[in-house]
VOLO-479722 format. One record per residue: x, y, z of N, C-alpha, C in turn; residue in three letters. Coordinates in pm, whole numbers, plus 50000, padded with zeros to 5 digits. Layout:
<mifis>
XYZXYZXYZALA/...
</mifis>
This chain:
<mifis>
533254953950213531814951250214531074962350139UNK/530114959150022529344972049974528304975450042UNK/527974988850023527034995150102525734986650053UNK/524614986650178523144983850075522364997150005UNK/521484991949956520834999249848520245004449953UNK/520225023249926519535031050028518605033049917UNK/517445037750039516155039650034516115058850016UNK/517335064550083516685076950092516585082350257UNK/516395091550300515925099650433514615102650462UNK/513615095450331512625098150372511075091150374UNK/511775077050441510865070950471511005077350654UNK/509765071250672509485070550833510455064750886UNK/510905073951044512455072151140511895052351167UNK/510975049351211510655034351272510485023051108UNK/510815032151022510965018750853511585009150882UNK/511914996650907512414987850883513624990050749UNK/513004998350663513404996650493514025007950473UNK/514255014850568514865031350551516065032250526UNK/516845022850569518415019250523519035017150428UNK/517715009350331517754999350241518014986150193UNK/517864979350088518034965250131519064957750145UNK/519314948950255519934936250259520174928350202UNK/520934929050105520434915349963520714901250052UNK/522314903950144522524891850190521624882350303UNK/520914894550371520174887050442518924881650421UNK/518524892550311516894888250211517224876550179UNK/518484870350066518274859150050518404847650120UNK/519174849350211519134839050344517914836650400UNK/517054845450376515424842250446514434835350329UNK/515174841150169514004834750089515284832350035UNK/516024819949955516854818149876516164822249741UNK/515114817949727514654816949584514974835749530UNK/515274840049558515484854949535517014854849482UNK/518004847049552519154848649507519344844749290UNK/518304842649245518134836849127518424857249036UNK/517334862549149517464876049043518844886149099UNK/519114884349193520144893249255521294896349165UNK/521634906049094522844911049031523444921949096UNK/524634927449035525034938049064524704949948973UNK/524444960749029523594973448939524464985948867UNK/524664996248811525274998648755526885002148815UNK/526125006448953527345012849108527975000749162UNK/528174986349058528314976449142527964973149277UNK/526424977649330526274973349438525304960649427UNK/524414952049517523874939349485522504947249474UNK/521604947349317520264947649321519434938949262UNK/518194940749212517494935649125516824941348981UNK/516264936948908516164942648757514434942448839UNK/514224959048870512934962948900512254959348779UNK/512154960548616511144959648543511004945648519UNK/511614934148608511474924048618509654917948709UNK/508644912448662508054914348819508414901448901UNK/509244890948792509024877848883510404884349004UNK/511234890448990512044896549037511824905049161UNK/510654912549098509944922349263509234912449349UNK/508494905349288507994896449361508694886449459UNK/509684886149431510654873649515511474883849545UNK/511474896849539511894905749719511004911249762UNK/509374907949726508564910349842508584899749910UNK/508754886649848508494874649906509614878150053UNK/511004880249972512234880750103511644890750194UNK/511454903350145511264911450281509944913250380UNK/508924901450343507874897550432508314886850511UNK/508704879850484509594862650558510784872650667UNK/511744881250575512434882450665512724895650785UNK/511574906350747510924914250857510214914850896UNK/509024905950862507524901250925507094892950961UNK/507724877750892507594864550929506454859350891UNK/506264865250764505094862050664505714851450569UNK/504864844650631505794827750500504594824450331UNK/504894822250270504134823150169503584831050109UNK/503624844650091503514849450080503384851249879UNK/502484855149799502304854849650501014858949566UNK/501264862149467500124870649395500024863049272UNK/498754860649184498614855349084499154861048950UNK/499224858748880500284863748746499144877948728UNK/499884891648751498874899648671498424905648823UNK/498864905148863497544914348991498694922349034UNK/498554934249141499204944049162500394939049248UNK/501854941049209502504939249294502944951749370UNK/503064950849523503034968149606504704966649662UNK/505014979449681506264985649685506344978249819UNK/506944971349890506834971950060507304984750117UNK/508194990250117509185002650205507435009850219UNK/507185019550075505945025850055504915018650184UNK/504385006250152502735005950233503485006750360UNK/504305001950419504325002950580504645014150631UNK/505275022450528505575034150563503775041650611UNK/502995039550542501585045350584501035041750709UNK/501195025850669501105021050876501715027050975UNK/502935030650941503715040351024503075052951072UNK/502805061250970502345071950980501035070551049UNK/500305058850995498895062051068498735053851243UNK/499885048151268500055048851395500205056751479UNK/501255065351420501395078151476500175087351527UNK/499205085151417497795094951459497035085651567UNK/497155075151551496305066351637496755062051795UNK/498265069051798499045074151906498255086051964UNK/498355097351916497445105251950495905109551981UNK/495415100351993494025092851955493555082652051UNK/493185088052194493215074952243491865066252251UNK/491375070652247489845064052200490255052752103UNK/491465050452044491735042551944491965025951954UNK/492195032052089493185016552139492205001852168UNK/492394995852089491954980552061490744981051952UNK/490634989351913489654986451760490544984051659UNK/489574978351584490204973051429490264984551315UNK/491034983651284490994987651140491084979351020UNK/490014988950932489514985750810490404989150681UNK/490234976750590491724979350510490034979650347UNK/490034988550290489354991950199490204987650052UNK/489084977749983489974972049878491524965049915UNK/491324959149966492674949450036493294946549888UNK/492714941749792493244934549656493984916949702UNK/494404915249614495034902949597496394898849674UNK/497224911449722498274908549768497894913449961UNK/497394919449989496414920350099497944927350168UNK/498594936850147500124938050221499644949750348UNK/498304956050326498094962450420497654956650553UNK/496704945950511496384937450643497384929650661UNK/498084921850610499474914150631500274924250751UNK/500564936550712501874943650794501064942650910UNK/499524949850910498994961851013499164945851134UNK/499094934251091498824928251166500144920851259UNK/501124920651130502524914551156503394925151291UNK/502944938451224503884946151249503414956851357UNK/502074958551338501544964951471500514959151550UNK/500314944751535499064932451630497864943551622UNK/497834951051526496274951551466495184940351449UNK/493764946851471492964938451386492344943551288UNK/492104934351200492054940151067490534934950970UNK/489614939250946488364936650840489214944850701UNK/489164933650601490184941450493488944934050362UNK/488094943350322487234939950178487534944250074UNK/487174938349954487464937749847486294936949711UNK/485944940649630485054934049535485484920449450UNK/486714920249454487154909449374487304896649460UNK/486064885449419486614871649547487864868249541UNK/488674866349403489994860649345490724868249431UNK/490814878249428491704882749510491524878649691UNK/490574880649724489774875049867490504859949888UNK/490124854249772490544839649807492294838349851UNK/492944848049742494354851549754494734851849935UNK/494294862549937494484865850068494544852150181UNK/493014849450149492904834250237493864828950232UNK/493884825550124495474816250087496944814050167UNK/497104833550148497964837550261498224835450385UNK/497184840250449496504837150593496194827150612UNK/495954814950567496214803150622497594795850642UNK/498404803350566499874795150584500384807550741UNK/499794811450772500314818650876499064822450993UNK/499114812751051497834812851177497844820751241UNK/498594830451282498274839151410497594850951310UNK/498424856451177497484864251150495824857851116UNK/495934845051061494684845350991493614848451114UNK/494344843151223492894845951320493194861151362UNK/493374872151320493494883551355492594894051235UNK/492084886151129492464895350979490404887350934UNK/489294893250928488444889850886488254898050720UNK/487974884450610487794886450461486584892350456UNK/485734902850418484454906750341484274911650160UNK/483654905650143483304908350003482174914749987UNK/483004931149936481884939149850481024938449769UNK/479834931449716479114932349648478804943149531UNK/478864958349605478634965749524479964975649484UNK/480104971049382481204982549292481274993949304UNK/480045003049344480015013949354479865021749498UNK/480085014649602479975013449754481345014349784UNK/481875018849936482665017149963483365011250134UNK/481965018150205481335009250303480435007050329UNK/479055010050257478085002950295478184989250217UNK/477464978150271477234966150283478134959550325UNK/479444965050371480264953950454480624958750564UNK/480364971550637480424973350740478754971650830UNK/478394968950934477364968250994477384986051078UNK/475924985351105475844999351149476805005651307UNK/476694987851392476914989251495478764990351522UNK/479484989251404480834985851430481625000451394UNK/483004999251482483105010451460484695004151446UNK/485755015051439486995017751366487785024551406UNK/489055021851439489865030651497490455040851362UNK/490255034151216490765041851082490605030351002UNK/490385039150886490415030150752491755035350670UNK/492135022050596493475024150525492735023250356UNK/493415030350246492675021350128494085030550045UNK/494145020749905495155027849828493995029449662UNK/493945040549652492475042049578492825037949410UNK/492015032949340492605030049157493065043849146UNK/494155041849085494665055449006494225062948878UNK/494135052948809493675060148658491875057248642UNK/491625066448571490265066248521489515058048444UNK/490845049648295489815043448234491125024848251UNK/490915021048167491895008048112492925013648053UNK/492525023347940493015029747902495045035947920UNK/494175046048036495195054648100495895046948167UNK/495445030448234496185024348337497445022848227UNK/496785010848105497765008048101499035017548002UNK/498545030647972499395042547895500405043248059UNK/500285042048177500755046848274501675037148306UNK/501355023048296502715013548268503725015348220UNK/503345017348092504655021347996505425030848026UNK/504565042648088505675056048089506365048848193UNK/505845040848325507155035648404507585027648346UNK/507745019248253508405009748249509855018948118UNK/509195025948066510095036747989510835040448057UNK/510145051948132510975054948293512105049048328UNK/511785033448377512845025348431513995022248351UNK/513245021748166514995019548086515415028348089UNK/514935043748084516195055448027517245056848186UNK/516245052548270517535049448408518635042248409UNK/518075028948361519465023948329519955022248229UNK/519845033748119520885035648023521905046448015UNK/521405055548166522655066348200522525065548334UNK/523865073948321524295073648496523575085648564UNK/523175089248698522235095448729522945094948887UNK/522235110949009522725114449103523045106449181UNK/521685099349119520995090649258520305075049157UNK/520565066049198520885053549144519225047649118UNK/519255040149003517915040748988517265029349042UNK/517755021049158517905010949222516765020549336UNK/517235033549406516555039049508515165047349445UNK/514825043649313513935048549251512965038849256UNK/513105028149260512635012149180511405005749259UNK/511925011849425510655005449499509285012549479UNK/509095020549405508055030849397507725020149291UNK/507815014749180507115013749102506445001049099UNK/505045000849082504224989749104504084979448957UNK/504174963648929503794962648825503004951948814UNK/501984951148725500934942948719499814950348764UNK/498424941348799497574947848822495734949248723UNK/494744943348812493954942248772492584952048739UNK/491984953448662491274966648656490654973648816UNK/490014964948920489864971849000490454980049070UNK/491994972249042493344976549145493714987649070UNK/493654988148958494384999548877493405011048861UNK/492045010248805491385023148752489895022648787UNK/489215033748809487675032848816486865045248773UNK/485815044548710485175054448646485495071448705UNK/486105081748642486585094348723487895090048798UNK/488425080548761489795079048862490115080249011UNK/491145085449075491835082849205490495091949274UNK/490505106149178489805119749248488195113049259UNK/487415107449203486265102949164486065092749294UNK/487205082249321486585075049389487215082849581UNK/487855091249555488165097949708486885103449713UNK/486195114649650484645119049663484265110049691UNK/484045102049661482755088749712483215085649840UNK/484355083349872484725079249964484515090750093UNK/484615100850079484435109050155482885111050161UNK/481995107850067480925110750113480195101850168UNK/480695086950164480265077850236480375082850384UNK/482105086150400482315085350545481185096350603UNK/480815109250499480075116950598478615113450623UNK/478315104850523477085095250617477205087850725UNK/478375083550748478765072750839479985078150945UNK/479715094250996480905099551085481485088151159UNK/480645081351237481035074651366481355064051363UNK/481795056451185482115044751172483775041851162UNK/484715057651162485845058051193486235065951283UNK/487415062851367487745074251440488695084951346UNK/489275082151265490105085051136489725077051035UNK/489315088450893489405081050767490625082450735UNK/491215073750652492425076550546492385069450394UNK/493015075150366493285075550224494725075150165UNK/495505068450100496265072050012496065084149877UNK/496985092849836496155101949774497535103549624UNK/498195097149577499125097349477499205106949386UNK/497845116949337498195127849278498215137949332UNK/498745145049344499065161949431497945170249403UNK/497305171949270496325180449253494905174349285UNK/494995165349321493775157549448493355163749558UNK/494275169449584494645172149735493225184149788UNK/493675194449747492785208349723491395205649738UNK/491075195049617489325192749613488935184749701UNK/489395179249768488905166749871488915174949986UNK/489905182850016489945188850100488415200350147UNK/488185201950005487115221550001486095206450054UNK/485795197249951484325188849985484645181850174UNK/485525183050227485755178150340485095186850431UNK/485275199650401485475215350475483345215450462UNK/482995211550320481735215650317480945205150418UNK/481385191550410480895180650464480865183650592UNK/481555191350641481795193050792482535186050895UNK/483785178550810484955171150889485625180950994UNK/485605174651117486105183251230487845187351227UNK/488175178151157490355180551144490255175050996UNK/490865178450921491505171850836493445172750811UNK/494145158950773495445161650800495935158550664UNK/497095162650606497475156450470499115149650530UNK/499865141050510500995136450573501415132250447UNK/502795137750446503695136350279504575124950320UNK/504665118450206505495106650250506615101950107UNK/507505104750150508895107250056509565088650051UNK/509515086549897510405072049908511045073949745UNK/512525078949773513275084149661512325097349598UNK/512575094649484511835105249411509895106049401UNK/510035096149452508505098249434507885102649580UNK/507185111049588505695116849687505095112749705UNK/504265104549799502375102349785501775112849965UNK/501245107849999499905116250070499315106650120UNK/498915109350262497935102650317497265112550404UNK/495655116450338494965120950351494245116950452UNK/493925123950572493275117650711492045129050718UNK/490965123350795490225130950813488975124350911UNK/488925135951034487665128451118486665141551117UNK/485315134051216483905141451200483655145551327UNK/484485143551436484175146551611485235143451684UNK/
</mifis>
């Protein structure tokens, strides 16, 4: 029997995905996956990551067959997300909301949900969260719907809002009176169109010089990191990742009491520092940074409350 494709030691101990994947049982839950399944350079069973119809039909398998998310799909072009990566954040931000008891039975807010909505999908599958998850883009909103109607228990768990303003991040879709056990959001990365799509290529470059040599560590346990597709909101916004965390932080410090925890995804390392000093000036009572390891790649989830 071959081993499955490991993930690594450093996703979260409660990952589902920490082992790595199941090809045999993924496709038993979604057959349509068995179409991309090959063997990878270590002869073990993977998939051709710079494929997306390929990633997509093992997100499809590993929502059906660890979440029981049926239908699950994204329109040609919109962001497809790592699974191991986002739940790994749910993970983590359970953990704080463990510690936190004021927390227990509020909703959390999923900021920019996008088109594939995988944050409200898990928080709801996987920890009977409730979830307000907005977006500026309806297409994507409608996506979601889409989703959530082929699966009733979440849809009645998971309320759609549409942002109006582009340059907002909770005002106009939160009301004054509602409050939050945490907000989740995975912020645009790049600054212009530009840089998004210069940032494709280097992964998709990335991904051939992997598999044109042999390497420590297999580029199969590299693969779930990389996202492909993706629409300008999802990908970039004026000043980039750092540009829209400021905003975001300065919303929340108008609005202390509308989370019990903010969070953030935070993907560049030298982010980290400045959000932090404007946190310190704002007058956030804790702030936490939590590293989160999936193969070679790092990200951050930046937490921070006001009382």
């Amino acid at each position: 029997m071959k081993p499955k494709q490991t993930q690594g030691k450093g996703l979260h101990p409660d990952n589902a995905h920490r082992d790595g994947y199941d090809f045999t049982a993924l496709v038993a839950s979604f057959p349509p996956l068995k179409a991309f399944v090959r063997p990878n350079a270590y002869g073990n069973p993977s998939i051709d990551f710079a494929l997306p119809e390929a990633v997509k039909a093992l997100n499809c398998a590993l929502l059906k067959h660890y979440y029981g998310i049926q239908g699950w799909d994204i329109p040609k072009g919109f962001l497809c997300p790592p699974i191991p990566g986002r739940v790994d954040y749910l993970h983590h931000l359970e953990d704080l909301l463990a510690q936190t008891p004021a927390a227990e039975g509020l909703p959390v807010l999923d900021i920019g949900t996008g088109a594939n909505g995988i944050y409200a999908l898990l928080a709801v599958s996987r920890f009977g969260r409730e979830l307000v998850a907005t977006d500026i883009a309806k297409a994507s909103l409608a996506n979601v719907a889409r989703v959530l109607s082929a699966n009733p228990p979440l849809n009645a768990r998971v309320s759609l809002r549409h942002q109006t303003n582009p340059k907002r991040i909770f005002a106009g879709v939160v009301t004054d009176e509602e409050r939050f056990a945490a907000c989740v959001c995975n912020p645009p990365f790049h600054a212009s169109a530009d840089d998004a799509a210069a940032g494709s290529r280097k992964k998709l470059d990335g991904l051939a010089k992997s598999r044109s040599k042999a390497a420590s560590k297999s580029s199969a346990s590299k693969a779930p990191a990389l996202n492909f597709g993706g629409q300008d909101a999802e990908l970039w916004c004026d000043g980039g990742e750092r540009r829209f965390l400021f905003n975001m932080i300065e919303e929340s410090a108008r609005r202390p009491q509308l989370c019990l925890w903010f969070t953030s995804l935070v993907s560049k390392g030298e982010n980290v520092r400045p959000c932090k000093r404007l946190l310190a000036k704002l007058g956030a009572a804790e702030v936490k940074v939590i590293e989160m390891h999936q193969g070679m790649k790092i990200t951050r989830v930046l937490a921070w409350r006001f009382d």
